[in-house]
Wavefront OBJ file of the C-alpha trace (Angstrom):
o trace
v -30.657 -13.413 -22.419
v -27.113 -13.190 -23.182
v -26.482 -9.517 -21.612
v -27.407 -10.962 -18.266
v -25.128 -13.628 -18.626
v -22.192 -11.597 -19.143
v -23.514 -9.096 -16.216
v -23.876 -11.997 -13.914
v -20.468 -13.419 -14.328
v -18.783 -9.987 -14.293
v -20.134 -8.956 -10.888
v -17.578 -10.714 -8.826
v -14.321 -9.511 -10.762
v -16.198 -5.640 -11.005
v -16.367 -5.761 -6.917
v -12.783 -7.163 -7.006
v -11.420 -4.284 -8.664
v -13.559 -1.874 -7.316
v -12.316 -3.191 -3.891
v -8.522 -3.557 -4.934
v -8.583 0.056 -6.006
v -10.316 1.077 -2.494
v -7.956 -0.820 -0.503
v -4.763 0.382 -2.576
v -6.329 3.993 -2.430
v -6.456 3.629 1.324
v -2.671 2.144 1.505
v -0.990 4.962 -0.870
v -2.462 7.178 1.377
v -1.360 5.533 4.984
v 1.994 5.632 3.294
v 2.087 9.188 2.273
v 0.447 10.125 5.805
v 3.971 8.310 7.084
v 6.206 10.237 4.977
v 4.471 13.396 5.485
v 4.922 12.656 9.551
v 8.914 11.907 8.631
v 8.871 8.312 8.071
v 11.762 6.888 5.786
v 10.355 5.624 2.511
v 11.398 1.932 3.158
v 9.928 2.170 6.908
v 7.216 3.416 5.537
v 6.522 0.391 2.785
v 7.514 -1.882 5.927
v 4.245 -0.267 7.678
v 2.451 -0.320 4.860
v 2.970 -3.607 4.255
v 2.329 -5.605 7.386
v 1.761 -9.254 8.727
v -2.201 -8.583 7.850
v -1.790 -7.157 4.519
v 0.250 -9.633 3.447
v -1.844 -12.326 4.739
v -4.972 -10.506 3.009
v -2.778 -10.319 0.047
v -2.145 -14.059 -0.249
v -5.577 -15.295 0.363
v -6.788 -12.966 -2.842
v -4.135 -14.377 -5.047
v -4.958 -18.259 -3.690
v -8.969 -17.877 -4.170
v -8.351 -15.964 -8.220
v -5.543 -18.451 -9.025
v -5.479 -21.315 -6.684
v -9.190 -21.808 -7.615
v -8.618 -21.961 -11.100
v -5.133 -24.298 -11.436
v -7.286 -26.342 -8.871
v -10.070 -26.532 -11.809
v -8.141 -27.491 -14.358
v -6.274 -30.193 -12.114
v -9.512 -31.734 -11.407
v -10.436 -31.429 -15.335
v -13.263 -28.191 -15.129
v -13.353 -25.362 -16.906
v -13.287 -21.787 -15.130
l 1 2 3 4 5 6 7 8 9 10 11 12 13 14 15 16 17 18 19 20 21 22 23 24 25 26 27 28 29 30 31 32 33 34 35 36 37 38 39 40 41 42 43 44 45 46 47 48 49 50 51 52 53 54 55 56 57 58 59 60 61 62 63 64 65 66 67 68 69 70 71 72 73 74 75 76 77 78
């Protein structure tokens, strides 16, 4: 069955999204709670923005793109 092919290889970038959106969602409105309390806008993105985000940030952009110049280094298709 073809359908559950494509369904079974679009789970993982459907939860991606849906959890990029959640976690962007939940920093837009951290930042806006900072400027409402006063915060400078680049204070703000500084808060926003922190050692752990970053971090988090990187090791999302190493498993969707590392993983895949890693496969076709070693010859395998993604």
């Amino acid at each position: 069955m073809k359908w559950v092919e494509a369904l079974r290889a679009s789970v993982r970038p459907i939860i991606t999204y849906a959890f990029f959106i959640l976690f962007a969602t939940v920093k837009t409105a951290a930042l806006f709670k900072l400027l409402d309390q006063g915060v400078g806008i680049t204070d703000g993105l500084i808060a926003v923005w922190d050692a752990e985000t970053q971090a988090l940030f990187a090791a999302v952009m190493s498993f969707w793109f590392g993983q895949r110049a890693l496969a076709k280094y070693r010859g395998y298709r993604s």
